[in-house]
N, C-alpha and C positions, 0 to 999 in steps of 0.2 A: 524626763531624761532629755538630756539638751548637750546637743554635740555642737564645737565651736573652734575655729581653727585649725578643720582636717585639709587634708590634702588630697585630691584624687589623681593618683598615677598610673600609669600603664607598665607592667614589668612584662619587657618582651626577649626572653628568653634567648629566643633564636630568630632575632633579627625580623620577624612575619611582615610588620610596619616597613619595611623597606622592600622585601618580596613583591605584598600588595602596591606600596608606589610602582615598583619596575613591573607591576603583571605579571608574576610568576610564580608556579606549582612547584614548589619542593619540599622532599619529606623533611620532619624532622628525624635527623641522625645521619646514619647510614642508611641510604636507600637500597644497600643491597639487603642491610639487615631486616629494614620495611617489610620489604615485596617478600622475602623470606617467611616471615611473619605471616601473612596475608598476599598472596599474588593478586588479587582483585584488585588491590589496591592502584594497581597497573594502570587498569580499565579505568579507576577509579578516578586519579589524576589525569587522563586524558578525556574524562568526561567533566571535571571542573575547569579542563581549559576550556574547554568548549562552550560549556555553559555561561562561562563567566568572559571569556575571550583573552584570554593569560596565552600566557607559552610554558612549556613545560621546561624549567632550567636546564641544564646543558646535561649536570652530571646524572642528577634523575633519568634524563630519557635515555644518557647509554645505559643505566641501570635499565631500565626496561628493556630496551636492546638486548641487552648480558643475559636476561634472568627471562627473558619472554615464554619458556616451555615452562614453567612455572603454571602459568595459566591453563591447561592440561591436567592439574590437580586439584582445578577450582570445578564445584559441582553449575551443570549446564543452565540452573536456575539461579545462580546470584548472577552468573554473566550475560543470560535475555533480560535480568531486570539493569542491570548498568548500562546494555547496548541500547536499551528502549530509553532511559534517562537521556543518552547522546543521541539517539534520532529525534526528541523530540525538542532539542534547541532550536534557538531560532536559526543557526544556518548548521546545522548536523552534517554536510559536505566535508567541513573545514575536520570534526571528529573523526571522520573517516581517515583523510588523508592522514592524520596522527595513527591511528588503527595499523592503516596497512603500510607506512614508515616502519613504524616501531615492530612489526613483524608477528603483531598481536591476528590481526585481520587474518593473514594465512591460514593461523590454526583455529579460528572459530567460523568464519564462514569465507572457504579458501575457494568456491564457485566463481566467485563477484571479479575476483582477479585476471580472470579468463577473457576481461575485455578490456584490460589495458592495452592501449597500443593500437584494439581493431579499429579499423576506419570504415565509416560508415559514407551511406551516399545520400544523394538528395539532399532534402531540406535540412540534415544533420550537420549543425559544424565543430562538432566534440568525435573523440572516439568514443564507443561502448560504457569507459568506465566511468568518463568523465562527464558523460551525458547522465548515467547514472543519477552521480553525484549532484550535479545539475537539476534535476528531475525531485530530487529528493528536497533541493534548497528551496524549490519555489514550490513546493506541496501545501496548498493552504491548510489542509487539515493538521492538527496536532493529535488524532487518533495515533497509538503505537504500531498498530497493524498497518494501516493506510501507510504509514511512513516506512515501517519496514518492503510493504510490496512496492513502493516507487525504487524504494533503492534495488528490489530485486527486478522489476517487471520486464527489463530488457537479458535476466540471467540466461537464457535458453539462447541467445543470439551464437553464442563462441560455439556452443556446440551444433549447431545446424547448419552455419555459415559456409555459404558455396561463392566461390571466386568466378564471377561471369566476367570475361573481357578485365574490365580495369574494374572494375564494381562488388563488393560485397553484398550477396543476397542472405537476407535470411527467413525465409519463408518458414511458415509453424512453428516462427521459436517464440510464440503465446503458448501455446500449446507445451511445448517443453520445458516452457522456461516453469509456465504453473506445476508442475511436477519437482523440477528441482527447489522449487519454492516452496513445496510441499514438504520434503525431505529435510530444508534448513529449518522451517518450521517444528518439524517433529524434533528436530536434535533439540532446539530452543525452549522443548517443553511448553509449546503453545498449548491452551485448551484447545477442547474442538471447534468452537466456535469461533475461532480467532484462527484455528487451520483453515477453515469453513471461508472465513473474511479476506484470508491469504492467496488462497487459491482462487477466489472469484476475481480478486480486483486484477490477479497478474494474467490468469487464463481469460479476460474477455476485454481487457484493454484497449484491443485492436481494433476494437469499434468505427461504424464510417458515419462524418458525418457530409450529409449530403442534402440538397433542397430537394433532391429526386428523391428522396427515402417515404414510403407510404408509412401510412400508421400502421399495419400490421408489422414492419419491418423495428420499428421503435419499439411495441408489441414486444415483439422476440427478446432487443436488449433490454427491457426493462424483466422479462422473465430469464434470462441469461444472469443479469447481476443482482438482480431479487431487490425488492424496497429498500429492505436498511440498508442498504451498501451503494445505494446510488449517488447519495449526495458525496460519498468517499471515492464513489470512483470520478464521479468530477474532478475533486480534487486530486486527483490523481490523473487525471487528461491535463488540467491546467498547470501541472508541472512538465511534465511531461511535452505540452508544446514549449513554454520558457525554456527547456531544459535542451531544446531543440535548436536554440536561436529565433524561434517562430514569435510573432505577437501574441500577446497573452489572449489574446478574442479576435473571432470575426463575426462576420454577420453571420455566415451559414452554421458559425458555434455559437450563436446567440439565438439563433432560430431551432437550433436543436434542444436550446435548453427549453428555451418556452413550448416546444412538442414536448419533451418528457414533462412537463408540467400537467400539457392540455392530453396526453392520451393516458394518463395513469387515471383521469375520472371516467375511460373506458371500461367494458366489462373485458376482464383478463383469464376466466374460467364459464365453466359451467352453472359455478354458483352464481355470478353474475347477469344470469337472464333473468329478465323478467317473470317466468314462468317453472316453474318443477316439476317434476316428478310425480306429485300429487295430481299438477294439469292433466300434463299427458295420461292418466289414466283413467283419468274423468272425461275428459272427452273420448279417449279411443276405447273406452270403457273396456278395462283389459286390467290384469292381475300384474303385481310384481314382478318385471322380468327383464329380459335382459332388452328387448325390444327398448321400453324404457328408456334406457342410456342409449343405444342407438340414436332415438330421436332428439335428445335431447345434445348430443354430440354435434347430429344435423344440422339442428339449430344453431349452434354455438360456431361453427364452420360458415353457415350465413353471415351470421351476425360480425366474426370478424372480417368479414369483406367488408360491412356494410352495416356501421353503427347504430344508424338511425332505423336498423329494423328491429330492435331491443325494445318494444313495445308492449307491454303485454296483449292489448288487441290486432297486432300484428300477428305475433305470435301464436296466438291460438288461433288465428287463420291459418297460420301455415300449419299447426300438429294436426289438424283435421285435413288437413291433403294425405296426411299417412295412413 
């Protein structure tokens, strides 16, 4: 078989080839009839701008505008998997602001809008929402979760915010905000695990970092945010200073990294002493009992003052003083 003298053409129906030159999202037909069809389709087109960096044509987005309660009928799991699609572009910020335009944003997670406008003090030169937003662009991680908590980690600010002098405070809104984070999570149909990832990275954020900070105190944040979430909650601190106006590093956050390095090959529990259970009852030659974990607590309360006594021949000097 031997083909000879074809032609190969493009039949472009509705114009797409001149959309794609200008950058732009629009349905084919009637976009009211579209979104009728499918309201996702909403979310849908303003996560292909995002992704692709388009604009969404004029008549499309007042269609969305028009038709936005629409989205009210879409089930809460096609719209956490399109919202996670647009949080995890490369600047997911720019998604947002089309979200909460177009009046999509209000009815899926209407929290986040609570810090438009507030003004923040200190090192902040965004308000609430836009520091946010900010916080979320320069999130190195592309985990789903991680990117939804930067977008949310400042959520709890509007509702705790007390007016001192000329200054907005908001003292425990870590604290609150991981609850209402919790709440947008649930509605999103997050697994537990990713409620679990939610909660930790927005409730312990507020982290210090400090050259005065001892290793028991690093100790605490690394059992505060647990192993697999720490490398995400970096990423979620180094937005969050960019997001701030701040330099992306300093020394005293480069020194904090290399302590979360050198105290995680610390002992962190009980199982981590050099000696058990079995010791202590051999030396204090004594039966199953509760004394046991007593002393083996004792030790473990030594030993985090004071690493270098995690010795097993240390140790059983000190179970024989009991």
């Amino acid at each position: 078989l031997k083909i000879t003298n074809y032609e190969l053409r493009i039949i472009d129906y509705n114009n797409g080839l001149e959309d794609i030159k200008n950058r732009l999202i629009r349905t084919v037909g009637s976009p009211d009839e579209r979104f009728g069809e499918d309201a996702l389709r909403m979310m849908r087109a303003v996560r292909l701008a995002s992704q692709l960096k388009f604009q969404i044509e004029k008549k499309t987005f007042a269609s969305i505008v028009k038709n936005v309660k629409l989205i009210n009928n879409i089930a809460w799991e096609r719209i956490r998997d399109e919202l996670f699609k647009i949080l995890t572009t490369d600047k997911p910020g720019d998604g947002l602001i089309v979200l909460k335009n177009s009046g999509i944003l209000e009815l899926i997670m209407p929290e986040i809008l609570a810090g438009v406008g507030m003004a923040q003090r200190g090192h902040h030169i965004y308000d609430v929402w836009k520091h946010s937003l900010e916080t979320l662009n320069n999130c190195s991680s592309r985990n789903h979760v991680t990117r939804l908590a930067a977008l949310l980690h400042d959520v709890g600010k509007p509702v705790v915010m007390k007016k001192i002098g000329d200054n907005n405070t908001f003292h425990n809104h870590e604290v609150v905000g991981s609850r209402i984070a919790l709440s947008i999570g649930k509605r999103l149909k997050l697994s537990k695990e990713e409620l679990q990832q939610l909660f930790i990275l927005v409730r312990w954020h507020m982290f210090t970092v400090s050259e005065m900070q001892t290793d028991s105190a690093v100790r605490r944040f690394i059992k505060n945010v647990t192993f697999p979430y720490l490398d995400e909650m970096i990423a979620l601190r180094r937005g969050d200073r960019l997001g701030s106006g701040a330099k992306e590093t300093s020394w005293r956050w480069e020194l904090f990294k290399n302590r979360l390095v050198k105290v995680q090959t610390q002992p962190f529990c009980v199982k981590d002493l050099k000696v058990d259970g079995k010791d202590v009852m051999e030396i204090l030659k004594i039966k199953p009992s509760r004394k046991v974990g007593e002393v083996l607590d004792a030790l473990f309360a030594e030993v985090e003052k004071d690493v270098k006594l995690n010795e097993r021949g240390v140790l059983i000097e000190k179970i024989k003083a009991y």
